[in-house]
mmCIF file of the N, C-alpha and C atoms, coordinates in Angstrom:
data_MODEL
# 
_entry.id   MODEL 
# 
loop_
_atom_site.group_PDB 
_atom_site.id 
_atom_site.type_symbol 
_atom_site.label_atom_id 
_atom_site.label_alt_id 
_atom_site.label_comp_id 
_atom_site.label_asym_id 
_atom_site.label_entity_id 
_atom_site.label_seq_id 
_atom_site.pdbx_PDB_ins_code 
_atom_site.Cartn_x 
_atom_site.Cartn_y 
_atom_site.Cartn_z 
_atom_site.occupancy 
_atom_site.B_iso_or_equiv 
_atom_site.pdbx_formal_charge 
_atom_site.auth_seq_id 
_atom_site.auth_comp_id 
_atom_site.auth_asym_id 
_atom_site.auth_atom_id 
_atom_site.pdbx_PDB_model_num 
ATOM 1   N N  . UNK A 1 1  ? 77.455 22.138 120.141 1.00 0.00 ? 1  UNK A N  1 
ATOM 2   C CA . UNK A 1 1  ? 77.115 20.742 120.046 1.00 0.00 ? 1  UNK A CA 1 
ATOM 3   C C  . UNK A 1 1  ? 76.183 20.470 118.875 1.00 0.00 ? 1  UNK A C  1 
ATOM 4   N N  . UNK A 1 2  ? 75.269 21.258 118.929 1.00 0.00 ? 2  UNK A N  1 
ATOM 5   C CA . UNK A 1 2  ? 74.016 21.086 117.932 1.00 0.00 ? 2  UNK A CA 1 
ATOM 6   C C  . UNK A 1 2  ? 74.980 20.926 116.233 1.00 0.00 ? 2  UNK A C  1 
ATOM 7   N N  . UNK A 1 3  ? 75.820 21.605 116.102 1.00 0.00 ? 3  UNK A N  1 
ATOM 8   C CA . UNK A 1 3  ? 76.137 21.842 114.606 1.00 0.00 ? 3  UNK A CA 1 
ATOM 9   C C  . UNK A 1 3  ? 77.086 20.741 114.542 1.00 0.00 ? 3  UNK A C  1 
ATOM 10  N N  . UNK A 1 4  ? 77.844 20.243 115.420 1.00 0.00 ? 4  UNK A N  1 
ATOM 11  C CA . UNK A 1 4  ? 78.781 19.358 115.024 1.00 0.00 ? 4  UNK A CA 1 
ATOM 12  C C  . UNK A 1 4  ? 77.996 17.829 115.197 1.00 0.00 ? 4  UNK A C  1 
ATOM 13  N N  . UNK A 1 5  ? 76.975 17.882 116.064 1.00 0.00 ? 5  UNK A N  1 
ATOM 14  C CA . UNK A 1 5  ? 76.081 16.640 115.400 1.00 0.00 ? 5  UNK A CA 1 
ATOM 15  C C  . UNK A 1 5  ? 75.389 16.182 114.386 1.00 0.00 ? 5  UNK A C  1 
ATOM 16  N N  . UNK A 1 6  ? 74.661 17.612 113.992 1.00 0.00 ? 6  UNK A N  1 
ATOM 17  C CA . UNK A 1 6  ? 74.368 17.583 112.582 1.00 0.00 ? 6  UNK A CA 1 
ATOM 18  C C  . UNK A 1 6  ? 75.495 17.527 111.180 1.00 0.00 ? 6  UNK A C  1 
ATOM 19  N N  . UNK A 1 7  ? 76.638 18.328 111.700 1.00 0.00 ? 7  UNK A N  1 
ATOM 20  C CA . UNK A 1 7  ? 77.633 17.662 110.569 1.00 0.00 ? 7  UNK A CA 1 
ATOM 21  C C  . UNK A 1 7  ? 77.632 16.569 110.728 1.00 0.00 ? 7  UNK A C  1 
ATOM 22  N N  . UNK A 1 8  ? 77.749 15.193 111.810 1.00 0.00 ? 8  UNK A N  1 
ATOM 23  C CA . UNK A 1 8  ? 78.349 14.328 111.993 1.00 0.00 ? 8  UNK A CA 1 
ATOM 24  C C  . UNK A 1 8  ? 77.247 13.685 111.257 1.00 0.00 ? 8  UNK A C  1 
ATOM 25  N N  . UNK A 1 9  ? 75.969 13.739 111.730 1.00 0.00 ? 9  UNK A N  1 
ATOM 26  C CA . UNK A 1 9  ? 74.934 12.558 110.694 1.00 0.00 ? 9  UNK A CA 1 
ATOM 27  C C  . UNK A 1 9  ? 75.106 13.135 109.276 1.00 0.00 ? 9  UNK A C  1 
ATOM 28  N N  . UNK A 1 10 ? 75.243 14.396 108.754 1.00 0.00 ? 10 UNK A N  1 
ATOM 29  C CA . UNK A 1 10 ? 75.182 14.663 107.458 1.00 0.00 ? 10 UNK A CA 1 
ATOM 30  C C  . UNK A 1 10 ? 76.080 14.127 107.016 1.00 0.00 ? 10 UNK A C  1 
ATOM 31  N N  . UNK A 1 11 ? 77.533 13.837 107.691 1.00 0.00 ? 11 UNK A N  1 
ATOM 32  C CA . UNK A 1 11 ? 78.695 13.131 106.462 1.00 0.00 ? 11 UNK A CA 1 
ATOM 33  C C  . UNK A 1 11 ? 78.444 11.673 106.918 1.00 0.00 ? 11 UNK A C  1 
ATOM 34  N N  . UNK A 1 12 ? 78.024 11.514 107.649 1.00 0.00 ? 12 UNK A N  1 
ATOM 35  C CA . UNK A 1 12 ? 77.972 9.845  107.897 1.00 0.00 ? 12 UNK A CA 1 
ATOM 36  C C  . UNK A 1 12 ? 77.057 9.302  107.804 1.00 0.00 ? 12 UNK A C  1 
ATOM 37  N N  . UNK A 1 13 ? 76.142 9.907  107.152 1.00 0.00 ? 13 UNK A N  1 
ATOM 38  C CA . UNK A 1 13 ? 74.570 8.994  107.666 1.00 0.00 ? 13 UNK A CA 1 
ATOM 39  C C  . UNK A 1 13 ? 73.918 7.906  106.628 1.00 0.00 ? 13 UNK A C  1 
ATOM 40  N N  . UNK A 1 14 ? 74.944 7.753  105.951 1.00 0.00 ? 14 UNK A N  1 
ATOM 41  C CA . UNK A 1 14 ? 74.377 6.199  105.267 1.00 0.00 ? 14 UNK A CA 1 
ATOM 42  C C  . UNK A 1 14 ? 74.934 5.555  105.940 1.00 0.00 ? 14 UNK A C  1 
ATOM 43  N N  . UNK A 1 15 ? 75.718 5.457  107.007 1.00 0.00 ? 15 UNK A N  1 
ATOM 44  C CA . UNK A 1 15 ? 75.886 4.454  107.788 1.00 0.00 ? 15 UNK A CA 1 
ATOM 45  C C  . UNK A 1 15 ? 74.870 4.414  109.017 1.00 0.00 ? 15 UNK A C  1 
ATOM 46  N N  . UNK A 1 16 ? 74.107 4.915  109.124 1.00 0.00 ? 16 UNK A N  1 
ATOM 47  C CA . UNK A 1 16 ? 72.871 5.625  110.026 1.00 0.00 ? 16 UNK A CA 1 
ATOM 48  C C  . UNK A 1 16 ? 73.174 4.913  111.229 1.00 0.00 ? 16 UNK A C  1 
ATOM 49  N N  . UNK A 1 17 ? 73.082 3.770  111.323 1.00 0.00 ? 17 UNK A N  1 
ATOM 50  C CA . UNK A 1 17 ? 73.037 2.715  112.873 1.00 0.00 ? 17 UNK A CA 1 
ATOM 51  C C  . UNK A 1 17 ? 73.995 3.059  113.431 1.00 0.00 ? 17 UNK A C  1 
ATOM 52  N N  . UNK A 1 18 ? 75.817 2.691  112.819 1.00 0.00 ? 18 UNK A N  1 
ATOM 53  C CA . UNK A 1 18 ? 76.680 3.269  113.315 1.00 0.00 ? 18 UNK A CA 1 
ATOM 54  C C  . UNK A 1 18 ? 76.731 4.776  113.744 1.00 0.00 ? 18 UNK A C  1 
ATOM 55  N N  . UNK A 1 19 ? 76.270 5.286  113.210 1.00 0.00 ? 19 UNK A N  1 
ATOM 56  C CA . UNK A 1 19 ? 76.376 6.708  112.616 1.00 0.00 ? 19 UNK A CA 1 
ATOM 57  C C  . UNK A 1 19 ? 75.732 7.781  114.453 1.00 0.00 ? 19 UNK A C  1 
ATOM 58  N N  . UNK A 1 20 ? 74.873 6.774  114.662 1.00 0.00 ? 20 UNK A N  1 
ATOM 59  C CA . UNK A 1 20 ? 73.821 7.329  115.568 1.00 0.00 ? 20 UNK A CA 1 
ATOM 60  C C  . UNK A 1 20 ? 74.523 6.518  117.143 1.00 0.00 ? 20 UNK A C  1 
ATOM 61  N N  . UNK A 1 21 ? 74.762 5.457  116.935 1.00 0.00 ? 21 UNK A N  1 
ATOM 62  C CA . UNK A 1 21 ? 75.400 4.595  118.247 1.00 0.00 ? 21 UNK A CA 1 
ATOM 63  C C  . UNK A 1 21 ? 77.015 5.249  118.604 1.00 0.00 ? 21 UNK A C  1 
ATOM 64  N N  . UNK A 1 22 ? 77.800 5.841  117.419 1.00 0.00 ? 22 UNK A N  1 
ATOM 65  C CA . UNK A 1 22 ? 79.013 6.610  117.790 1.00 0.00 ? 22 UNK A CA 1 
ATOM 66  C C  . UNK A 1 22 ? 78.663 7.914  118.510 1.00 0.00 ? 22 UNK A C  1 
ATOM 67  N N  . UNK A 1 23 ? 77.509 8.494  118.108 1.00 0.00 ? 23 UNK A N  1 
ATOM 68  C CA . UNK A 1 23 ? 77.421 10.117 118.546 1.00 0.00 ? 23 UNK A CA 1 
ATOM 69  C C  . UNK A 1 23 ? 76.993 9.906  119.834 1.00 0.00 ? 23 UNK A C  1 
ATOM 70  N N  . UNK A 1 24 ? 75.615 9.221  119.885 1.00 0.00 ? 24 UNK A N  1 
ATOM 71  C CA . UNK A 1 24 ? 75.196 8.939  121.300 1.00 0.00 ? 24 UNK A CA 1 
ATOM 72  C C  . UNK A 1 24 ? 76.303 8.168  122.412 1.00 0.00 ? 24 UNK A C  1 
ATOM 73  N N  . UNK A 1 25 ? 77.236 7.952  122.158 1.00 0.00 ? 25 UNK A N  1 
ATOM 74  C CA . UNK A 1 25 ? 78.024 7.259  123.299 1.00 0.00 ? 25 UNK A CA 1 
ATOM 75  C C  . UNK A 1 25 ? 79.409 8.014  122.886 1.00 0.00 ? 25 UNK A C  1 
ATOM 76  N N  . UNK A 1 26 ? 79.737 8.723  122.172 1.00 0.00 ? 26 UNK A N  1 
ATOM 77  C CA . UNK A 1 26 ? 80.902 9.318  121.761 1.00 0.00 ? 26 UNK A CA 1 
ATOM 78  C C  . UNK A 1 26 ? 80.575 10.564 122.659 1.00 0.00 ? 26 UNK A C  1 
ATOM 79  N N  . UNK A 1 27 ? 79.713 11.295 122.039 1.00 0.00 ? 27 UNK A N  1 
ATOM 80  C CA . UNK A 1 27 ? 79.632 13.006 122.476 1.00 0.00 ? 27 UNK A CA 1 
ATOM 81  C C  . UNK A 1 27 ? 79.968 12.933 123.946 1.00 0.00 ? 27 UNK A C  1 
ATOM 82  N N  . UNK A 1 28 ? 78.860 12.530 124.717 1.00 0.00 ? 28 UNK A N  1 
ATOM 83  C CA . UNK A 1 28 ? 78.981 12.407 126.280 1.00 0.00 ? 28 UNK A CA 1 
ATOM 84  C C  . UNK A 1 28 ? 80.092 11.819 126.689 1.00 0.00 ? 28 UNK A C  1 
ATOM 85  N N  . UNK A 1 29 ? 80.543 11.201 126.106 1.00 0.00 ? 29 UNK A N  1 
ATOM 86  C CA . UNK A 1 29 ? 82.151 10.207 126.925 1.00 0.00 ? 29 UNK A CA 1 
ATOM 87  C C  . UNK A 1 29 ? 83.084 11.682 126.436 1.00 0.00 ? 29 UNK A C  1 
ATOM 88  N N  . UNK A 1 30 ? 83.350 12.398 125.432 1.00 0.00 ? 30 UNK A N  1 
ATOM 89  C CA . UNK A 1 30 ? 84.089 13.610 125.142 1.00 0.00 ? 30 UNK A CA 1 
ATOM 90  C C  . UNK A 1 30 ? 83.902 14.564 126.572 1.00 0.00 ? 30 UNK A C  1 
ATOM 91  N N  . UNK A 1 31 ? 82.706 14.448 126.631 1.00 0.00 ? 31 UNK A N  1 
ATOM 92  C CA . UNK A 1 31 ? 82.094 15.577 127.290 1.00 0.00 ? 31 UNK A CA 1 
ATOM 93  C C  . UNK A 1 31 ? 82.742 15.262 128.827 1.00 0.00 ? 31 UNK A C  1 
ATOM 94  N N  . UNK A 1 32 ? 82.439 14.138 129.466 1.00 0.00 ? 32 UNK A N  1 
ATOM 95  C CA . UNK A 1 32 ? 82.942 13.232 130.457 1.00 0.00 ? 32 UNK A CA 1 
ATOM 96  C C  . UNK A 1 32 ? 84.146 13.660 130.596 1.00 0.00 ? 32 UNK A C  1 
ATOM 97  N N  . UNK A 1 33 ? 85.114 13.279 129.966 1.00 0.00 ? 33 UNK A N  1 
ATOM 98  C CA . UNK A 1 33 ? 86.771 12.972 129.350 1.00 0.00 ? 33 UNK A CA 1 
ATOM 99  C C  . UNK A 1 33 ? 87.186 14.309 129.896 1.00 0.00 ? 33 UNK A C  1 
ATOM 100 N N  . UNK A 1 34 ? 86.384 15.462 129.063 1.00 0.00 ? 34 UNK A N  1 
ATOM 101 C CA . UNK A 1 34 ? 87.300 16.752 129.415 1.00 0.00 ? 34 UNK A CA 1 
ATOM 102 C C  . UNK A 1 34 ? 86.289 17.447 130.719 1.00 0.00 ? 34 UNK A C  1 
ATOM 103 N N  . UNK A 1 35 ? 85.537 16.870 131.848 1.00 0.00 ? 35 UNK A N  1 
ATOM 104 C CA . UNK A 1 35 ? 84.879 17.340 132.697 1.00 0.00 ? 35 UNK A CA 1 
ATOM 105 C C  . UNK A 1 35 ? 84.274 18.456 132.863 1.00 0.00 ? 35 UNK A C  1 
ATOM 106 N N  . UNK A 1 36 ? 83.160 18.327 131.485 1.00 0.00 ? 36 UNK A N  1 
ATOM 107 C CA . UNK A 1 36 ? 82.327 19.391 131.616 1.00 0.00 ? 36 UNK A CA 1 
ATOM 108 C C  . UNK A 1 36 ? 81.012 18.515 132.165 1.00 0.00 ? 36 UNK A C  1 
ATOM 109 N N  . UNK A 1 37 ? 80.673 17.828 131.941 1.00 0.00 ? 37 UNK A N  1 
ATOM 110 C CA . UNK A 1 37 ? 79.678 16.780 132.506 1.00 0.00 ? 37 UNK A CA 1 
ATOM 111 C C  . UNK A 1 37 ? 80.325 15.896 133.943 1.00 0.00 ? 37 UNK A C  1 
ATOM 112 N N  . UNK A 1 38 ? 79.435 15.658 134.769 1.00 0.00 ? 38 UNK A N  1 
ATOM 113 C CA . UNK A 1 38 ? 80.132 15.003 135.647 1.00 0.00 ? 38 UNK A CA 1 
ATOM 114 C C  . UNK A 1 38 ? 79.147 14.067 136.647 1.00 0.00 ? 38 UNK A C  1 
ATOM 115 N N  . UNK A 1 39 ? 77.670 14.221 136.067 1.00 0.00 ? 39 UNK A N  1 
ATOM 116 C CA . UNK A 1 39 ? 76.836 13.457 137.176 1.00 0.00 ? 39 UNK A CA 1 
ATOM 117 C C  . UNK A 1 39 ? 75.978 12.693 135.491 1.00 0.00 ? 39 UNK A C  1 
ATOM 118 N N  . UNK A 1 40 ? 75.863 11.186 136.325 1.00 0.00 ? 40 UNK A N  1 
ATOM 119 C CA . UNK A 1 40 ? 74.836 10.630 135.390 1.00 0.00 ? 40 UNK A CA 1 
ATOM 120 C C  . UNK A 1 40 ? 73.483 11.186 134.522 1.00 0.00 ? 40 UNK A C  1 
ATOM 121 N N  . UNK A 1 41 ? 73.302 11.915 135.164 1.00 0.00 ? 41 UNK A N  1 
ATOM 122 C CA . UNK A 1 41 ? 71.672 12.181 134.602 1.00 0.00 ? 41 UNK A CA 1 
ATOM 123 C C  . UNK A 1 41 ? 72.258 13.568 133.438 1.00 0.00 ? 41 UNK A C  1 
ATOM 124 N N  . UNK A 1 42 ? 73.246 14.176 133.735 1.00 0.00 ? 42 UNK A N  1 
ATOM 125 C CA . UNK A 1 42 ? 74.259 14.887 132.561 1.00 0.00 ? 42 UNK A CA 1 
ATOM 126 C C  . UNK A 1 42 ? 74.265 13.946 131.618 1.00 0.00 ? 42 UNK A C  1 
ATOM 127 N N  . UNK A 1 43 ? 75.236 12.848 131.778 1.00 0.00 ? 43 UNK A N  1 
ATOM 128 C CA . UNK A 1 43 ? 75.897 12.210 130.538 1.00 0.00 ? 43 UNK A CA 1 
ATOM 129 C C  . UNK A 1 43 ? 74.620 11.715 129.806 1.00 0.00 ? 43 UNK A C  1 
ATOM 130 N N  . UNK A 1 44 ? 73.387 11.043 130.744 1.00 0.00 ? 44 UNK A N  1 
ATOM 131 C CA . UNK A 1 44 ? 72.219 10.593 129.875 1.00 0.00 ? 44 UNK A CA 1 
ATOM 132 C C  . UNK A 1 44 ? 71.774 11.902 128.876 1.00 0.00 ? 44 UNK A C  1 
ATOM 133 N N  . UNK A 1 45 ? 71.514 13.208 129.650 1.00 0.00 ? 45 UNK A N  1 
ATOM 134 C CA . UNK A 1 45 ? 70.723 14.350 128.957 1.00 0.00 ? 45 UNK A CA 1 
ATOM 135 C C  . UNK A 1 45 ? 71.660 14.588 127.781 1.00 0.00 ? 45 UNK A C  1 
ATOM 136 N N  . UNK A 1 46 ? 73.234 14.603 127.583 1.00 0.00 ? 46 UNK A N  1 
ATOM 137 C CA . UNK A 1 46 ? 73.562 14.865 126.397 1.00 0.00 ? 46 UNK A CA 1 
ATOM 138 C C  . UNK A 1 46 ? 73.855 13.617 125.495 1.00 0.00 ? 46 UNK A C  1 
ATOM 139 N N  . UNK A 1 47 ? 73.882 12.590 125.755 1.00 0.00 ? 47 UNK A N  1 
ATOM 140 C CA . UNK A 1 47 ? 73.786 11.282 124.690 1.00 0.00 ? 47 UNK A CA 1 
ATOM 141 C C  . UNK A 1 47 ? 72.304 11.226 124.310 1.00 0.00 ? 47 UNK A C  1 
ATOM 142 N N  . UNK A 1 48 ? 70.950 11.549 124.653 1.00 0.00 ? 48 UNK A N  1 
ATOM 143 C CA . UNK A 1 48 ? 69.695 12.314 124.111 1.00 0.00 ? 48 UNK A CA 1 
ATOM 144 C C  . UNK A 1 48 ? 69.917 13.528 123.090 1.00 0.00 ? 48 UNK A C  1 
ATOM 145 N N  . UNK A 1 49 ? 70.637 14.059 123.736 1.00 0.00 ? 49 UNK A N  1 
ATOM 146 C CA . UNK A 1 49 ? 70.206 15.699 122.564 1.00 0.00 ? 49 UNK A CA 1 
ATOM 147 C C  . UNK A 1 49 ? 71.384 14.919 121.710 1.00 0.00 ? 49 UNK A C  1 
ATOM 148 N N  . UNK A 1 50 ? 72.687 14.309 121.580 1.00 0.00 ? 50 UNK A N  1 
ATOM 149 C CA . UNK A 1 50 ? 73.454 13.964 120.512 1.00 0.00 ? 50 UNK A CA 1 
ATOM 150 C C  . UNK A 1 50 ? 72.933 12.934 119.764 1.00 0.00 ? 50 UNK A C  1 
ATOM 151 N N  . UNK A 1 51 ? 71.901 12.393 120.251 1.00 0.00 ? 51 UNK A N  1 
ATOM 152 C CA . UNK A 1 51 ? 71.221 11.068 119.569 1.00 0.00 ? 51 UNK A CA 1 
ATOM 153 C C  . UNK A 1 51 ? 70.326 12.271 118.378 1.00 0.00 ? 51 UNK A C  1 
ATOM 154 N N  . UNK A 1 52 ? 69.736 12.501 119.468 1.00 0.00 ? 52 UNK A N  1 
ATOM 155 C CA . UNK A 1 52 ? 68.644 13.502 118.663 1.00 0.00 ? 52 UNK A CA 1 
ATOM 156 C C  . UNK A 1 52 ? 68.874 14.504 117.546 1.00 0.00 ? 52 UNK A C  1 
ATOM 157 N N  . UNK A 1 53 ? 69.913 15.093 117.854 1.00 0.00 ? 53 UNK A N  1 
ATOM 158 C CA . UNK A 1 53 ? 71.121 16.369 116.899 1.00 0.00 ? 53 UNK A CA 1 
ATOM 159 C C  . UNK A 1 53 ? 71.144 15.251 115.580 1.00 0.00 ? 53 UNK A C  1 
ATOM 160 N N  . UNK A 1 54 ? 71.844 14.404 115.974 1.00 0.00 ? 54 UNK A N  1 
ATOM 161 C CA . UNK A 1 54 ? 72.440 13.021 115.149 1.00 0.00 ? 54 UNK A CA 1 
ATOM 162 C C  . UNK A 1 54 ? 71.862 12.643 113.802 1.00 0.00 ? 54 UNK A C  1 
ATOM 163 N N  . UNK A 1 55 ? 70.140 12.413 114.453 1.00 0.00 ? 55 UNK A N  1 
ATOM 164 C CA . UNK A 1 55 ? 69.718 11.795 113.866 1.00 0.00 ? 55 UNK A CA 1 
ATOM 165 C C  . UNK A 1 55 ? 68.344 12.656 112.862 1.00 0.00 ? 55 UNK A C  1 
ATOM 166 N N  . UNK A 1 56 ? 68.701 14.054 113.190 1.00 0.00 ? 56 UNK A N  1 
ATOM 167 C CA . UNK A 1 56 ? 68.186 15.361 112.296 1.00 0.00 ? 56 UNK A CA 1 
ATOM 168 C C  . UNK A 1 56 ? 69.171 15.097 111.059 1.00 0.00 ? 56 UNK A C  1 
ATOM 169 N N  . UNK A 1 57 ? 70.645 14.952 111.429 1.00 0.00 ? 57 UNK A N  1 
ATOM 170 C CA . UNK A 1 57 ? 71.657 14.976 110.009 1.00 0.00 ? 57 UNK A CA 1 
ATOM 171 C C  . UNK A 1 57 ? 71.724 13.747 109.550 1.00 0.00 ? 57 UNK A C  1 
ATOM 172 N N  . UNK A 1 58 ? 71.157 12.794 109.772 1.00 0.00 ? 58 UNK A N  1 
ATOM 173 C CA . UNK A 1 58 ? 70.756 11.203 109.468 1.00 0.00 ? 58 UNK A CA 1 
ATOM 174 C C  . UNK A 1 58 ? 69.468 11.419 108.201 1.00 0.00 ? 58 UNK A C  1 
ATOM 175 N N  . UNK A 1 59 ? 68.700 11.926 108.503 1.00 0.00 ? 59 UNK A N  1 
ATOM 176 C CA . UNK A 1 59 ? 67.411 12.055 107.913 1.00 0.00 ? 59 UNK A CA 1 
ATOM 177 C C  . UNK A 1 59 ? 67.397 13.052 107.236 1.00 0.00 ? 59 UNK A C  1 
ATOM 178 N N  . UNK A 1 60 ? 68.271 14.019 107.196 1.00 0.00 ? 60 UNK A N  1 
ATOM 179 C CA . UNK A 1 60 ? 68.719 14.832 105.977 1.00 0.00 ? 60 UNK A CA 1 
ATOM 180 C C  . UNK A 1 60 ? 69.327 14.123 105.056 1.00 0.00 ? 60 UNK A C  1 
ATOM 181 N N  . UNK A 1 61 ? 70.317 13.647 105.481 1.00 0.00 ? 61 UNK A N  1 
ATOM 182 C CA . UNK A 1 61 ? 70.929 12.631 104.258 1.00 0.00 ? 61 UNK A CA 1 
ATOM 183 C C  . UNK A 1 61 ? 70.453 11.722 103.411 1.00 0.00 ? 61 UNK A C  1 
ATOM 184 N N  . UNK A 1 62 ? 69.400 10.780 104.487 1.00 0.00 ? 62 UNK A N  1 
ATOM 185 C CA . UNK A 1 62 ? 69.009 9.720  103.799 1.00 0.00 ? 62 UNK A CA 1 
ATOM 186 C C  . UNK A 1 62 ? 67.833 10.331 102.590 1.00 0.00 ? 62 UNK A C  1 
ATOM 187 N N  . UNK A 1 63 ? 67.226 11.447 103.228 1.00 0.00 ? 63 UNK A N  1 
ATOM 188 C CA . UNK A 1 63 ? 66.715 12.274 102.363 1.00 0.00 ? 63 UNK A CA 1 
ATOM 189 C C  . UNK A 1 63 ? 66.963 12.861 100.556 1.00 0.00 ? 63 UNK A C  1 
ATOM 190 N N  . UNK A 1 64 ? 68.018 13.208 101.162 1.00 0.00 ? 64 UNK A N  1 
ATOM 191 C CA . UNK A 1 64 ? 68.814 13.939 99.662  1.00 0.00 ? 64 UNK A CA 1 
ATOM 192 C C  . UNK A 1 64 ? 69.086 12.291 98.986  1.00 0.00 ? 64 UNK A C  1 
ATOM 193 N N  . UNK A 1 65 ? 69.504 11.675 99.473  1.00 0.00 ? 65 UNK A N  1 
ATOM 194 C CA . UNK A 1 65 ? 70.289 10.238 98.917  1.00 0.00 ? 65 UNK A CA 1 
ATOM 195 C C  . UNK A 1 65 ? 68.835 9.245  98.027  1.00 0.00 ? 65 UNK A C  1 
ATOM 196 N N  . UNK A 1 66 ? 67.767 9.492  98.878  1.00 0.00 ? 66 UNK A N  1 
ATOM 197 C CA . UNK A 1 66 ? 66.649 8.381  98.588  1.00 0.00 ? 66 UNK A CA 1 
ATOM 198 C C  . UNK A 1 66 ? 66.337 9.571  96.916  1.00 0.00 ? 66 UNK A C  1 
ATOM 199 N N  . UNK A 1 67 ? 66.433 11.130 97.678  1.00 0.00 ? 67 UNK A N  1 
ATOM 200 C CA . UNK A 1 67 ? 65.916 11.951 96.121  1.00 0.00 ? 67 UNK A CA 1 
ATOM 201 C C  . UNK A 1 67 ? 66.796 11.871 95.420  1.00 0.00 ? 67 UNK A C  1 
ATOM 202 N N  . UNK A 1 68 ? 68.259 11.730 95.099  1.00 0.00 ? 68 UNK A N  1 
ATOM 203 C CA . UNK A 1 68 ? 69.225 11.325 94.394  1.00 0.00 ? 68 UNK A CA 1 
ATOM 204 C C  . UNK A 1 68 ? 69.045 10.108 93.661  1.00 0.00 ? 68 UNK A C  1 
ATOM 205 N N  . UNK A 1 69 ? 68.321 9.514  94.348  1.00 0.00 ? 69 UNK A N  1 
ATOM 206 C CA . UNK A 1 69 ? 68.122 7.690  93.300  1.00 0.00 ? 69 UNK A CA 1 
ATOM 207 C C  . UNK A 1 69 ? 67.087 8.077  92.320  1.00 0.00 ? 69 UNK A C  1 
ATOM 208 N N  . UNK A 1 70 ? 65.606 8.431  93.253  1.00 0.00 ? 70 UNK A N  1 
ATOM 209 C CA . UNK A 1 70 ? 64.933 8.712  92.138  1.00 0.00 ? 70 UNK A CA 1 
ATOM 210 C C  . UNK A 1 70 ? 65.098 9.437  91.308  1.00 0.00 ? 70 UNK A C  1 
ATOM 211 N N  . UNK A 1 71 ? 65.703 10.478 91.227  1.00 0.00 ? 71 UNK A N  1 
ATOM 212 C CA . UNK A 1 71 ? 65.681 11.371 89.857  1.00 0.00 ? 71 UNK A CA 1 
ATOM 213 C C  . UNK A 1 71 ? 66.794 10.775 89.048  1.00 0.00 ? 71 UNK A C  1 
ATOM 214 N N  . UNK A 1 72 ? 68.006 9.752  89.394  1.00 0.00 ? 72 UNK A N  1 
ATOM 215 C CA . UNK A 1 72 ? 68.661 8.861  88.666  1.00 0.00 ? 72 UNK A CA 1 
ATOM 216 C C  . UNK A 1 72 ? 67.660 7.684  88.101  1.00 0.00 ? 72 UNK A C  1 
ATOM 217 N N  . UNK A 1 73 ? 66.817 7.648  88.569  1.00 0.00 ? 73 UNK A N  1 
ATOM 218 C CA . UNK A 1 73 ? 66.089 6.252  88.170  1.00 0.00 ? 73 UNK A CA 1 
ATOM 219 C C  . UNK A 1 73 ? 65.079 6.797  87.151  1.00 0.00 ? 73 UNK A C  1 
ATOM 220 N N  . UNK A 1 74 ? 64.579 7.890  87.720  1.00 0.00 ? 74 UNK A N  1 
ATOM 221 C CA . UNK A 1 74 ? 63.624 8.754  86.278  1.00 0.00 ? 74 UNK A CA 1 
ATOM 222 C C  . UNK A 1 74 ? 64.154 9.089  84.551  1.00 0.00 ? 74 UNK A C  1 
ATOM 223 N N  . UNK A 1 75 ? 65.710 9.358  85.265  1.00 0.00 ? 75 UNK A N  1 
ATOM 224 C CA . UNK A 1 75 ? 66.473 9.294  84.038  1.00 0.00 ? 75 UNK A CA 1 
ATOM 225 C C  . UNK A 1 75 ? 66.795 8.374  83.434  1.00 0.00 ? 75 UNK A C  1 
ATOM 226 N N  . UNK A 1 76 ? 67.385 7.123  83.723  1.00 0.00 ? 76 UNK A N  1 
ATOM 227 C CA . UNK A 1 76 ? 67.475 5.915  83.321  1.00 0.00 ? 76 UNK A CA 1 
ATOM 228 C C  . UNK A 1 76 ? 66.423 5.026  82.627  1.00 0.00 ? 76 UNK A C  1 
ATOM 229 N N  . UNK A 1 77 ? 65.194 5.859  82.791  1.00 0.00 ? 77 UNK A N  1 
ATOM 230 C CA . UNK A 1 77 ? 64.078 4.937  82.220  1.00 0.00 ? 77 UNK A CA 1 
ATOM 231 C C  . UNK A 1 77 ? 64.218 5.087  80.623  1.00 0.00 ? 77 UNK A C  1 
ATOM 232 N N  . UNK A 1 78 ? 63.752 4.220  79.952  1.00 0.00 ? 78 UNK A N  1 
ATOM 233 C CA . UNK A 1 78 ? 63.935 4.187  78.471  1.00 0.00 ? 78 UNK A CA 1 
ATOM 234 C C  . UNK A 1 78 ? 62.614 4.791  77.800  1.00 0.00 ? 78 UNK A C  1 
ATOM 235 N N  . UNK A 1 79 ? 62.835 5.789  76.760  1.00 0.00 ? 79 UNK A N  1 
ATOM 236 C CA . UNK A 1 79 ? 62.068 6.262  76.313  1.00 0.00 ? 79 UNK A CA 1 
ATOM 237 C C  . UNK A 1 79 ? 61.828 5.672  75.116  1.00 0.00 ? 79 UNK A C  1 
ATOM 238 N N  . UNK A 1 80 ? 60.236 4.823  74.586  1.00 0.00 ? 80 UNK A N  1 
ATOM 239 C CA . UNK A 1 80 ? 60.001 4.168  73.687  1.00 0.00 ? 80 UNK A CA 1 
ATOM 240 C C  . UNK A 1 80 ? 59.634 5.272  72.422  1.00 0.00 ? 80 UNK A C  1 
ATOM 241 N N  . UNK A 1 81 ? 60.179 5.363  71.513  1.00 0.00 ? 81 UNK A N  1 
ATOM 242 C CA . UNK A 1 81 ? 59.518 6.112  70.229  1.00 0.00 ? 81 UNK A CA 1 
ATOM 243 C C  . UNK A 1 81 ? 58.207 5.205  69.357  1.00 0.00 ? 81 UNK A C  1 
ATOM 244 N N  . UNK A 1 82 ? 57.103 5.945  69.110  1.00 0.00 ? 82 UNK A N  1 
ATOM 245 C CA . UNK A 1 82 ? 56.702 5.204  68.374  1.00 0.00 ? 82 UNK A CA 1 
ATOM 246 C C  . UNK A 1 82 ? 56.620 4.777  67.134  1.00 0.00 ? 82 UNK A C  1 
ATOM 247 N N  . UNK A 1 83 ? 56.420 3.602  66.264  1.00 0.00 ? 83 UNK A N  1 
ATOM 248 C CA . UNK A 1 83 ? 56.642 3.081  65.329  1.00 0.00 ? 83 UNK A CA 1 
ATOM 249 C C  . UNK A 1 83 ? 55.822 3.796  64.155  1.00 0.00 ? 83 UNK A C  1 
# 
C-alpha cells in the first residue's frame, strides 16, 4: 500500500486536492470491493494511512516542482553588464 500511494501523489500531485480525495476514498473502497477490509473502523484506518501515504508523494512533488521554478526563475533573470 505504502509504495503505490506514494507513486500515486508523486505522479499526480499537482493536482494535490484531487490527488488526495481519490486515494483517500479510492484505496479503501478497492480494499472493500475485493474483501480484505470489512468493518468500518478498517475502511476509516486505511483511507488515513492512504490519505497520509498520499500526501508524503504530494509534498514531494510540490517540492521538486516549487525547486524547479526557482532555479528556472534564477536563470531567467537578466544579467546587466556594466557600461
Amino acid at each position: 500500500m505504502i509504495p503505490t500511494m506514494l507513486l500515486f501523489g508523486l505522479v499526480l500531485g499537482r493536482w494535490w486536492k484531487t490527488c488526495l480525495l481519490v486515494a483517500t476514498l479510492g484505496w479503501p473502497l478497492l480494499l472493500w470491493f475485493d474483501g480484505i477490509i470489512e468493518s468500518p473502523n478498517e475502511f476509516l484506518g486505511a483511507a488515513g494511512l492512504a490519505a497520509l501515504n498520499t500526501a508524503v508523494g504530494v509534498a514531494i512533488h510540490q517540492s521538486l516542482l516549487h525547486l524547479l521554478r526557482w532555479l528556472r526563475k534564477d536563470r531567467r533573470a537578466p544579467h546587466h553588464a556594466a557600461a
